[in-house]
N, C-alpha and C positions, 0 to 999 in steps of 0.2 A: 504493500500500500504506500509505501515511502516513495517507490515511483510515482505515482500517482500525485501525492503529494509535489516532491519536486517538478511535474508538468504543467499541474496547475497555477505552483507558482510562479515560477521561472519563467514559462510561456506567458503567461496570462502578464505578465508584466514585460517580459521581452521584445516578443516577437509581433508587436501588435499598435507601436505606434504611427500614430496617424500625422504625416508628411506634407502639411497643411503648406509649407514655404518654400516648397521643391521648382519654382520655377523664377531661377533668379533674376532681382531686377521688379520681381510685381510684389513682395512683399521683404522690405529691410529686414524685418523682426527676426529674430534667430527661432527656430524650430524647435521649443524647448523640448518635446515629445522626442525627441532623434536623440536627446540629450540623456535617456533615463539610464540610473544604472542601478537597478531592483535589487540588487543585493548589497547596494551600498548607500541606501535612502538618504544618511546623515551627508554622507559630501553633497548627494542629487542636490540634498536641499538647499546648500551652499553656490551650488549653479544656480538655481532658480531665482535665491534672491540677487544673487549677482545681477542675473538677468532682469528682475525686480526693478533694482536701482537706477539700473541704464534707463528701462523704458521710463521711470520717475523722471529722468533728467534727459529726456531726447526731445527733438524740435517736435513742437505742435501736432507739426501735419503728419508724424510718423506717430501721434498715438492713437493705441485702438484699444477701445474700453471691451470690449469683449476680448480681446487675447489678453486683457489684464486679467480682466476677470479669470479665464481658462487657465491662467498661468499660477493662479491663485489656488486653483482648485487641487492643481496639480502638485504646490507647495504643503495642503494642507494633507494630500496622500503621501506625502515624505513623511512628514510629523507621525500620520500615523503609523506609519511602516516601524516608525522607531519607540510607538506606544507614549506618543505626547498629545495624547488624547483630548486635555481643557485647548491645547495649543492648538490643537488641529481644527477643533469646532471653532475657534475663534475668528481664526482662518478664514473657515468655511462661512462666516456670520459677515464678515466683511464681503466674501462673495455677493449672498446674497442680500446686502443694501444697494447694491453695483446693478442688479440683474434689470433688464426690462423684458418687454412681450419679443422683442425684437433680438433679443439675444439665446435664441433654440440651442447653438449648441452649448453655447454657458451654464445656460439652467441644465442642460441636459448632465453635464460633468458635474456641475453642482449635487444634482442628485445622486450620483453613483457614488463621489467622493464621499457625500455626507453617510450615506448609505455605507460605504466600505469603513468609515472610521467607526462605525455603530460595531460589526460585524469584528473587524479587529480589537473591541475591546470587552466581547464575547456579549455584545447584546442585540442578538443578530434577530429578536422576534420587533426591534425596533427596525433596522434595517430593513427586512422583506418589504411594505408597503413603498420604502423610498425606491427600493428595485425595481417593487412590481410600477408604480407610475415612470419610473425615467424605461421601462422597457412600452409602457404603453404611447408615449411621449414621443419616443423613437419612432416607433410604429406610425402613429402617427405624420411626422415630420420629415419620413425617409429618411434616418441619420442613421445608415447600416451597421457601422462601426461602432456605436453608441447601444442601439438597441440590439446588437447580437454582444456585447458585454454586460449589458442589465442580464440578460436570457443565461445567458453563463451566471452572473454572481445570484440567480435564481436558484440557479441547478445547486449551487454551494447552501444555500440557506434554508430553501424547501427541505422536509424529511426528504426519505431516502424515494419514498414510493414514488416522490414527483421528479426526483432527481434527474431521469432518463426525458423524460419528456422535455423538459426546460433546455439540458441539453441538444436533442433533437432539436427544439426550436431555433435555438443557434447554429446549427450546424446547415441547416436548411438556408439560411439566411448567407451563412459564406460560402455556401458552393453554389447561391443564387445569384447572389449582387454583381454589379458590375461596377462594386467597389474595391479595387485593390488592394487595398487595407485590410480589406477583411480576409483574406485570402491566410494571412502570417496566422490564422485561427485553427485552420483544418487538423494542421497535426497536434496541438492541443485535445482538440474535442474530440478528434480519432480515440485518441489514449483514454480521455475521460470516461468518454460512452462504455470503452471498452471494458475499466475498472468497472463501473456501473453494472454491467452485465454481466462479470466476473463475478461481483458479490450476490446477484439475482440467481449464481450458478447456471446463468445461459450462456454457457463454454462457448458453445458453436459461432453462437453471433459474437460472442465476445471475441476469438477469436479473427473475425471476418474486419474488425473496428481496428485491432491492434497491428494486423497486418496491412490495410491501408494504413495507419499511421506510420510505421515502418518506409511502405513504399512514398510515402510523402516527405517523410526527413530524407531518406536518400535521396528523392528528388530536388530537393531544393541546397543538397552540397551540406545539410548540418551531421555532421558526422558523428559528434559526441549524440546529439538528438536521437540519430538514428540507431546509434549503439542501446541507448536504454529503450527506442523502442520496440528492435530486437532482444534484448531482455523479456520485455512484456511474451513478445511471441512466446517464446520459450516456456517463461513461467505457466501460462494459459495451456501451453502443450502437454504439459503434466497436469494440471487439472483437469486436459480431457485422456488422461494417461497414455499417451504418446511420448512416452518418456525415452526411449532411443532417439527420437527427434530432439528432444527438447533436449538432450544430453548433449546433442554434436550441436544445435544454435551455442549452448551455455561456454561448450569449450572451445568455441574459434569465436566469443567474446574475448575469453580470456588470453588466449593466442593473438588477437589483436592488441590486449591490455599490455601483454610479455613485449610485444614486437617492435609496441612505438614507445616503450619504456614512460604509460602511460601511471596515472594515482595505482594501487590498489582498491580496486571494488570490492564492499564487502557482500552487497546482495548479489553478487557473481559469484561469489564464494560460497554463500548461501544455498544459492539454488542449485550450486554443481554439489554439494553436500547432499542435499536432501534426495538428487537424484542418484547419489553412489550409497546413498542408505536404502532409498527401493531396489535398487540392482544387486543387494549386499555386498557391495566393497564397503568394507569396513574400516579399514586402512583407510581409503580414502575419503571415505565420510568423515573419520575422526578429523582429518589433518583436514579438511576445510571448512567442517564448523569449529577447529581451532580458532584459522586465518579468519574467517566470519565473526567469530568475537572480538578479536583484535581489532577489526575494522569498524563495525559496528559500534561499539563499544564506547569508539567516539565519537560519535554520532548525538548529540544534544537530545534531537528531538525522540531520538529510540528511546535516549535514555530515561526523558521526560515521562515517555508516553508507552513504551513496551519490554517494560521487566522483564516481563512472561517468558518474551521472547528473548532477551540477551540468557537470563537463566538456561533457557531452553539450549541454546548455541554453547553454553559453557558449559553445561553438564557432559552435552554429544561429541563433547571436542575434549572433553578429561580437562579441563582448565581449571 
């Protein structure tokens, strides 16, 4: 699930900015969206204000109150990225004295922003309604990019039963549009749909989700992408016990891991473990739910969040 986790984040924050001043000469303002760097919110946010301050102090005719506003919104999703939650509504409060009827996509980030700072500080039964109207809003306004990331931070929020759905909604939307923007979406919601139908134990489809997602990081040249989202294949292969398949995906991972003298993975370690303990290699199940605890082990959020499971990896590996 930790993949799952890393795509949702990662992507959902990476691969998905919107390229609003790509045609130089018709807009001075810098792009601050091109600027994000999602695992490292505290500096992002030190761009932004930078960026802030300049358009504070630029000639007249280059300001634009809605990219202030947008550039606001985006400031106060740094804040909460780093859990400065009074700071981020505050933020978000000046947004919204800024906003008029004429600013669609301002309000529109307005809402998701406000909505994701509710969500990041685990009060996400607040959050849902500001999701469900900036996804109705979108719909509304044709802002594709916009309402297929409401329909995503939907899929996050709703329980699990509506989970699949919300993503469908989205995913329909980026293999419709003829918004290119939405496009940086597909291999995200590939992996998403996929977990989703993983945990519903609908191997088959699950399978069919993770393997487009696959063929989509390779498509588009992300290489690290594509490695974890051949992980997924594999993992799903043994759930529908195809476990010789899923045996040779897990170890020309790790023959790629050996080759480009790349991190150690430890859920590569993991799942070639658990497939040399169906096969009884013994030997070698011990020695990679070893290297699996080693790896894992520093891992924060496992450690936060799945005892169970480091225990579980320390006992099989004699640690």
């Amino acid at each position: 699930m930790k993949y799952l986790f890393y795509i949702l984040i990662i992507f959902t924050l990476l691969g998905c900015s919107v390229d609003k001043n790509s045609e130089v000469g018709i807009n001075p303002l810098p792009n601050f969206d091109a600027m994000w760097d999602y695992q490292h919110p505290d500096s992002t946010e030190i761009i932004f204000i930078e960026i802030l301050e300049g358009l504070k102090n630029s000639a007249e005719s280059y300001y634009d109150a809605e990219y202030h506003a947008e550039l606001l919104t985006q400031i106060a999703r740094t804040q909460g990225l780093q859990s400065k939650f009074i700071q981020a509504h505050a933020t978000l409060d000046s947004v919204k004295s800024m906003l008029n009827d004429n600013m669609k996509t301002a309000f529109m980030r307005y809402l998701l922003e406000r909505g994701r700072v509710f969500n990041y500080s685990g009060e996400w039964e607040i959050s849902k309604p500001l999701f469900l109207r900036a996804y109705e809003f979108g719909v509304e306004n044709k802002l594709d990019i916009y309402t297929l990331d409401a329909a995503h931070m939907m899929g996050i929020v709703e329980p699990p039963d509506k989970q699949l759905d919300w993503n469908l909604k989205a995913l329909k939307i980026a293999e419709e549009t003829s918004d290119e923007n939405c496009k940086g979406w597909l291999g995200p919601l590939y992996n998403n749909i996929g977990w989703i139908l993983q945990g519903l134990t609908e191997y088959d489809q699950a399978l069919v989700y993770f393997q487009k997602g696959y063929e989509w990081r390779t498509e588009v040249g992300d290489e690290n992408g594509a490695r974890i989202a051949k992980w997924t294949v594999g993992r799903c292969l043994r759930s529908l016990k195809q476990n010789e398949e899923a045996l040779k995906i897990q170890k020309e991972i790790q023959a790629v891991i050996e080759e480009n003298n790349l991190p150690d993975d430890g859920y590569v370690f993991e799942e070639l473990a658990e497939l040399y303990l169906l096969n009884g290699n013994m030997e070698l199940a011990k020695k990679n739910f070893t290297l699996a605890y080693e790896e894992l082990s520093k891992d924060r959020w496992i450690v936060k969040n799945q005892q169970d499971r480091l225990r579980r990896l320390k006992k099989l590996g004699d640690k």
